[in-house]
C-alpha positions, 0 to 999 in steps of 0.5 A, a space after each residue: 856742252 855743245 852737239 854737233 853733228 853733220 850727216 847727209 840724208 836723201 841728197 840733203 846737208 843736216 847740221 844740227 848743234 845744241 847745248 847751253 848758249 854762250 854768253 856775251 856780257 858774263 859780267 851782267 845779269 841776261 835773260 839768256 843767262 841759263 838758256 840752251 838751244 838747238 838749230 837744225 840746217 837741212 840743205 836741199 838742192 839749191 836752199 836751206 831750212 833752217 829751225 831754231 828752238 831756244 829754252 830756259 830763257 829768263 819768263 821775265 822778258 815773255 812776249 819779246 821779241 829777239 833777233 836772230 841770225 846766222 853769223 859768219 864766225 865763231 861763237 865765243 864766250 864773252 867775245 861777240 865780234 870774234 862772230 863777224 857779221 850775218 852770214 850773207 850769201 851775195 857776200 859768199 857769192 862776190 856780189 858788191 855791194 851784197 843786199 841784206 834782207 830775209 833772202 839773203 841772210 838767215 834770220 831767225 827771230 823769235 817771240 819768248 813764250 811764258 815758259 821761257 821758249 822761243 822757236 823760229 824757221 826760216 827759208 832761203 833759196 841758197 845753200 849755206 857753206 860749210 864752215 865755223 859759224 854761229 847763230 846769235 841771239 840780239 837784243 831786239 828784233 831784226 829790222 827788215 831795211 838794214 837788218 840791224 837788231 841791236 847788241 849781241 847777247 849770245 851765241 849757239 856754235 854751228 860748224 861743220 
């Protein structure tokens, strides 16, 4: 089961989801097979914080690190295109072609610690739009020209 909630504190946008993460392969054996998570996005003024915490991660893959990154779409079982591609906000805002980097994406990679967690945060100076997106879970860590980070393992759902 996934929680959502949206509330508006002080002038800010809280979005907060959490539950079992969805799985893109169900047919294979992942690390991510048991794993839940939460992410939190507080906007403020004219950017967001986001933080991401996943737990029950396989301690098999301890010491690696993930990509993480919000995605446009929705997030569903065994469908790993249906979450479209990072959410960008020069894509948002009309800019082509849009940049890619840490500052204008959200990306939220995290090393798996020997409990089976893995925490991140990021900061970006742009609001995110409200909307059916996702955060997903890659299968290696972002790399900072393209911001490519392998395939999609799974997903935590994010609307509001």
């Amino acid at each position: 089961m996934v929680a959502l909630a949206s509330t508006a504190v002080a002038a800010a946008v809280v979005v907060r989801s959490a539950g079992q993460l969805r799985d893109y392969d169900t047919v294979a054996t992942g690390p991510f097979d048991h794993a839940t998570a939460r992410v939190q996005l507080v906007g403020h003024g004219s950017g967001t914080t986001a933080v991401l915490h996943v737990f029950g991660i396989d301690p098999s893959v301890a010491g690696r690190t993930f990509g993480a990154h919000l995605h446009d779409g929705p997030c569903a079982t065994d469908l790993p295109a249906l979450a479209s591609g990072h959410y960008n906000a020069d894509a948002h805002a009309g800019h082509l072609p849009p940049a890619v980097s840490p500052a204008t994406e959200v990306w939220l990679d995290f090393t798996v610690d020997g409990s089976g967690a893995g925490d991140s945060s990021a900061v970006v100076r742009f609001p995110v739009q409200a909307g059916t997106r996702s955060v997903v879970v890659h299968a290696a860590p972002t790399n900072p020209v393209t911001g490519a980070a392998g395939a999609r393992l799974a997903c935590l759902p994010v609307e509001w």
